[in-house]
C-alpha positions in Angstrom: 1.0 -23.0 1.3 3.3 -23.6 4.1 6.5 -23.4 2.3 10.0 -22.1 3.9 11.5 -19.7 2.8 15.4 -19.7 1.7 16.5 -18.6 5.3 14.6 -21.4 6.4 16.2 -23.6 4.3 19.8 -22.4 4.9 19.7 -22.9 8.5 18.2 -26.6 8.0 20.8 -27.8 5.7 24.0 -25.9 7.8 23.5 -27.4 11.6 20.0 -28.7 12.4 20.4 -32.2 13.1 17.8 -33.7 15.5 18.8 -36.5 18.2 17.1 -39.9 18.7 15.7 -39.7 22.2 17.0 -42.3 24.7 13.8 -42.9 25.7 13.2 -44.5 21.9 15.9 -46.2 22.2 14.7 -47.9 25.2 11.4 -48.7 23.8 12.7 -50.6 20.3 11.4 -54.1 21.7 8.0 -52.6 22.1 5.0 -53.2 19.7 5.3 -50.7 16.7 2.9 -49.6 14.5 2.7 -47.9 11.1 -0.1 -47.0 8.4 -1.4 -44.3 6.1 -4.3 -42.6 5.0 -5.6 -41.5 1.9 -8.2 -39.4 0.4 -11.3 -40.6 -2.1 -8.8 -39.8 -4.7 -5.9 -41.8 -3.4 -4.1 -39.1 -2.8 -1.8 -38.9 0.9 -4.1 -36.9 3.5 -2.0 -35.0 6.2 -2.9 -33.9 9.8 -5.0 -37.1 10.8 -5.3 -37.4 14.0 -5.0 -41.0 15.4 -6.5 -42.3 18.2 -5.4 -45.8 19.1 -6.8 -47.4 22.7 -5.6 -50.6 23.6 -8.4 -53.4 24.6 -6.1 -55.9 25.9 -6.1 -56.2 29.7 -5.1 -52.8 31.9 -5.4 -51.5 34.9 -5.4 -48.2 33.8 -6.6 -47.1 29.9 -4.3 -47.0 27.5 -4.7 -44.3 25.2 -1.9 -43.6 22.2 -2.2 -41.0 19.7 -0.2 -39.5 16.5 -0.5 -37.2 13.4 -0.2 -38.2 9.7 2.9 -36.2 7.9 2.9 -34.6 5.2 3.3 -38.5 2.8 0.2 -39.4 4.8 2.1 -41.8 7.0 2.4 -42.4 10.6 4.4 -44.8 12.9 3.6 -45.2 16.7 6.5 -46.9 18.8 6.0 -48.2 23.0 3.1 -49.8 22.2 1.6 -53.3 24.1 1.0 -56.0 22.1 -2.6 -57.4 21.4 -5.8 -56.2 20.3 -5.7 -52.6 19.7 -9.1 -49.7 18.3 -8.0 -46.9 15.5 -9.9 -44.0 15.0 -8.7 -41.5 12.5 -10.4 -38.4 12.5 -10.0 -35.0 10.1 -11.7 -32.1 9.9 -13.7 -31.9 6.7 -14.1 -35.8 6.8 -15.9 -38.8 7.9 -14.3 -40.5 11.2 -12.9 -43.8 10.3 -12.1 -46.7 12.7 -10.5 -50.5 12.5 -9.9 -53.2 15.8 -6.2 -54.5 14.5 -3.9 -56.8 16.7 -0.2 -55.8 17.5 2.2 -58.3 17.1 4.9 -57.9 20.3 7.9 -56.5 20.0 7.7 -56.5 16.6 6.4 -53.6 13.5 2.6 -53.8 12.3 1.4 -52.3 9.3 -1.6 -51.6 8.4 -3.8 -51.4 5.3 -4.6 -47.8 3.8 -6.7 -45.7 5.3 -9.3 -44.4 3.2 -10.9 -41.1 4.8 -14.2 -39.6 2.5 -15.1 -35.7 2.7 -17.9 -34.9 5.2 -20.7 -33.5 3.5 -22.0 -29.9 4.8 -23.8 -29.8 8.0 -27.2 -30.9 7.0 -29.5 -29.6 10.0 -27.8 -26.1 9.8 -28.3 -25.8 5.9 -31.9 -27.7 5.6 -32.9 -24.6 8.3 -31.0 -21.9 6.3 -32.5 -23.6 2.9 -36.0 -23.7 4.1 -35.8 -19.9 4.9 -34.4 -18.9 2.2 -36.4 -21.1 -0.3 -39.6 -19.3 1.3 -38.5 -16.0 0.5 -37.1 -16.3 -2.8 -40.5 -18.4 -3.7 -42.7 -15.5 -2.6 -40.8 -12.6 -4.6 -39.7 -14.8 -7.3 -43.1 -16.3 -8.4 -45.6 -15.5 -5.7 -45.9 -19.1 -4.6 -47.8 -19.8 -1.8 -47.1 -21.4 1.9 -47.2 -25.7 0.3 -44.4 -24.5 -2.7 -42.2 -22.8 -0.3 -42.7 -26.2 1.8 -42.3 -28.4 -1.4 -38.7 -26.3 -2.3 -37.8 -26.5 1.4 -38.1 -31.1 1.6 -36.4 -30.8 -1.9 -33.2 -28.8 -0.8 -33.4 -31.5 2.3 -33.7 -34.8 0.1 -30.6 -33.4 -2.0 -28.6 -33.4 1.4 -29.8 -36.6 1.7 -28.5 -37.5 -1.3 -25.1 -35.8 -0.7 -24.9 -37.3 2.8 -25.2 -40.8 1.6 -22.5 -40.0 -0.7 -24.8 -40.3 -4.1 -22.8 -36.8 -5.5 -23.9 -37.6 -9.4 -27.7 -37.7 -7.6 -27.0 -35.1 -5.5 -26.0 -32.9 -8.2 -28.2 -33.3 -10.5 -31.6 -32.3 -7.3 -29.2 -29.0 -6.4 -29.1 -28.3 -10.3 -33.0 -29.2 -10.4 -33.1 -26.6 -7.3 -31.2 -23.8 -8.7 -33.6 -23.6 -11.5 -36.4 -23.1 -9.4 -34.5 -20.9 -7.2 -32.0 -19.3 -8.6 -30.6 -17.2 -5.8 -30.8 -20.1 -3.1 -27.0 -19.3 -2.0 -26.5 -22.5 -0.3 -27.4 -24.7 -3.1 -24.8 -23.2 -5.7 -22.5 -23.7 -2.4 -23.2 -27.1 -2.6 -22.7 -27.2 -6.4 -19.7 -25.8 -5.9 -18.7 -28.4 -3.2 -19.4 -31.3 -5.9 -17.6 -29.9 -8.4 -14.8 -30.3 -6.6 -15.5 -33.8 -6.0 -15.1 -34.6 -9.3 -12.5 -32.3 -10.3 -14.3 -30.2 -12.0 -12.3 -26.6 -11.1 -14.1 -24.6 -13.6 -17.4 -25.6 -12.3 -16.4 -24.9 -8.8 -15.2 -21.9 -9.5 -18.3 -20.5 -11.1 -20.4 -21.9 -8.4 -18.6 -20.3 -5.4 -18.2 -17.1 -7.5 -21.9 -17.2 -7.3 -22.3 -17.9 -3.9 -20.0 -15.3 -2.9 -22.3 -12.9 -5.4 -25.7 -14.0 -3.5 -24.4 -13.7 0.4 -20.9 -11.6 0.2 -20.5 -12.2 4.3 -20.0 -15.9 3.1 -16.9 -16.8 5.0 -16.6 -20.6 4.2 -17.5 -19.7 0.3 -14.7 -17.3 0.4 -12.3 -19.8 1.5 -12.9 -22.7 -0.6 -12.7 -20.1 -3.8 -9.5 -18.8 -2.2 -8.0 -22.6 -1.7 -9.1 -23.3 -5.5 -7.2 -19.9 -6.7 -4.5 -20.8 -4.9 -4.1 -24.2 -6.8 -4.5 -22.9 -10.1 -1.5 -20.3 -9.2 -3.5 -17.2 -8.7 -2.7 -16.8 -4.9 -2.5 -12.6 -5.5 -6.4 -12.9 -6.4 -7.1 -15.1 -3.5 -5.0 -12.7 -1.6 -7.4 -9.8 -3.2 -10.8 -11.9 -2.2 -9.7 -12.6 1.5 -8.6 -9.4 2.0 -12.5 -7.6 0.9 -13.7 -9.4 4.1 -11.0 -9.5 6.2 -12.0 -6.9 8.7 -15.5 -8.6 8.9 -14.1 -11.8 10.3 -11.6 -10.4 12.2 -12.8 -12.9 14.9 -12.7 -16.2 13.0 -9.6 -18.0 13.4 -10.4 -20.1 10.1 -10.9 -16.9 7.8 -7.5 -15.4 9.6 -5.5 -18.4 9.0 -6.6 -18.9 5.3 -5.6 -15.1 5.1 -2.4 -15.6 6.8 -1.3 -18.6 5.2 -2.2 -17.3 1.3 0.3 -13.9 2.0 2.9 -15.7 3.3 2.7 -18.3 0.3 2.8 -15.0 -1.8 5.9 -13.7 0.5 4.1 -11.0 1.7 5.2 -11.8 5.5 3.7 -8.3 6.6 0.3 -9.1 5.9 1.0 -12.6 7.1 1.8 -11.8 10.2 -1.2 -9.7 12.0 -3.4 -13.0 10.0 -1.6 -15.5 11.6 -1.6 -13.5 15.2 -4.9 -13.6 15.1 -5.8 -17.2 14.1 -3.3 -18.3 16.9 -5.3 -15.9 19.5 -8.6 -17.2 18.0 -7.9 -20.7 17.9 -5.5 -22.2 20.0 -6.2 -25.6 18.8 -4.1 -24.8 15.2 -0.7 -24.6 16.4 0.6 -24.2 12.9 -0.2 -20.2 13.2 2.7 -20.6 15.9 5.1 -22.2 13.7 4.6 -19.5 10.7 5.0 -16.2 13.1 8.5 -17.9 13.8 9.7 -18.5 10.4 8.5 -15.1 9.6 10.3 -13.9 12.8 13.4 -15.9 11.6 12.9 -14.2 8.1 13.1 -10.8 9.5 16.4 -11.8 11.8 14.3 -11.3 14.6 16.3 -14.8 16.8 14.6 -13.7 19.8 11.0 -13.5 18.7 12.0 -16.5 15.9 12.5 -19.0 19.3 9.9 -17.9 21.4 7.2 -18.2 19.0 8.9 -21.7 17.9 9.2 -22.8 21.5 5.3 -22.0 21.9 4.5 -24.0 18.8 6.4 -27.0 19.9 4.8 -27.3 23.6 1.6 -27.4 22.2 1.8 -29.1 18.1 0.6 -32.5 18.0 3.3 -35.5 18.0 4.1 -36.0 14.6 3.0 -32.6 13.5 4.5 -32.1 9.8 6.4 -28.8 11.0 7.4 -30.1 14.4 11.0 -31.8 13.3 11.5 -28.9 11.4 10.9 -26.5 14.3 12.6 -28.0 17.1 16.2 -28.5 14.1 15.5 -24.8 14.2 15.7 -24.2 17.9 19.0 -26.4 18.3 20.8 -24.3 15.4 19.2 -21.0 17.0 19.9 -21.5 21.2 23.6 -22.3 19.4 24.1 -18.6 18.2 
């Protein structure tokens, strides 16, 4: 979804040549480092954050960090050699960490990564499950006080289930579930979640179509449909499903950013815009609204507003942020007209 657009593009190819810094330069007979990570699937995971501290002797602690691009990579240069701790953490996913040793003044690589999805929040869902399980019992078949209990420990054991990562188990409890409880929202969430797991868009589909049918204030339903429409080329009806709840989450940052980020995929730039000035007021911590209010700025021949908002995004992006060597080509071409 983030792709530039032919002005973009232009600009890039006519002038914008970044520099090596001198301060590299200095530092090429330091340790290096270099890895990857990956998805269940094998597929490249972008926007890991690693977190490498160093546990050789220091006065002070020695803390080194970096971003995985858009291949999955990243390489770390100025680093000590010896015995070094990864972390590599994602939203959506389970933290991962090694111990690795740094050979000095020389480039390590490490093995793969491999990061697996976080399951849904299981305290915040057994709570909402156990609720609703008691009122769809009682309306649905009049069950009494030790069935609405029984449903409620069997939504729980298939979190369980999807928390230890047994999906096929997992599955088949939530299935068991819906049966019983047909209009239990957060189970055909969940259904919808493992469909996805195994690549199974059809089934997905149906299953957050249903979610969003059973609790229409679903934010998080809404965007994992809209993600899946967008992948299967139908961004204008992801657009169209955004857009019917738009004004209800005008104060999440996640719901603006998805909104953002699927009109300017569609080259709708005015929509894009007020979406993506909202996620960047709402949540700081996503630089990449930043980057997009530029390039929309740039699209528009706005220079002014193009640099400022590029300038913003590249005090705060993360080193090795996907969109940062593109922004900062951008400024040198731009502060040169």
């Amino acid at each position: 979804m983030r792709r530039l657009m032919p002005a973009l593009r232009s600009l890039l190819v006519t002038g914008a040549v970044l520099a090596l810094p001198a301060a590299a330069l200095a530092q090429l007979d330091a340790a290096q480092i270099r890895g990857s990570v990956l998805d269940a699937q094998g597929q490249p995971l972008a926007g890991v954050e690693v977190e490498m501290t160093y546990k050789g002797e220091s006065r002070t602690k020695i803390v080194k960090t970096a971003t995985t691009d858009k291949k999955g990579g990243f390489v770390r240069v100025g680093m000590k050699g010896g015995n070094w701790s990864l972390v590599f953490r994602k939203d959506g996913y389970k933290p991962a960490g090694i111990d690795t040793y740094l050979s000095i003044g020389g480039l390590s690589e490490i093995q793969p990564i491999t990061l697996q999805v976080a399951a849904p929040d299981p305290a915040a869902q057994a709570a909402a499950a156990a609720t609703a399980a008691a009122k769809e019992a009682a309306a649905a078949q009049a069950a009494n006080s030790s069935k609405a209990k029984e449903l409620g420990e069997a939504y729980g054991l298939a979190l369980a289930l999807l928390q230890a990562g047994k999906n096929a188990e997992a599955e088949a409890a939530f299935k068991a579930l819906v049966v019983e409880l047909p209009n239990l929202a957060e189970a055909h969430y969940n259904l919808g979640y493992l469909a996805m797991q195994r690549n199974a868009p059809a089934d997905a589909e149906a299953a957050f179509r249903r979610t969003i049918e059973l609790q229409p204030e679903s934010a998080e339903a809404r965007i994992a449909l809209a993600r899946l429409l967008v992948s299967q080329n139908k961004g204008d009806e992801a657009l169209a499903l955004l857009k019917e709840k738009a004004a209800e989450n005008a104060d999440n940052g996640r719901y603006q950013y998805a909104l953002g980020a699927t009109a300017f995929d569609l080259g709708k730039n005015a929509e894009a815009e007020p979406a993506f000035e909202k996620a960047a007021a709402l949540d700081p911590s996503n630089a990449e609204s930043l980057f997009f209010l530029g390039s929309i700025a740039l699209g528009s021949n706005d220079v002014p507003g193009a640099v400022k908002q590029l300038q913003k995004y590249v005090a705060v992006a993360p080193e090795s942020s996907p969109n940062l060597p593109t922004a900062k080509a951008l400024l040198a071409t731009l502060k040169k007209k």
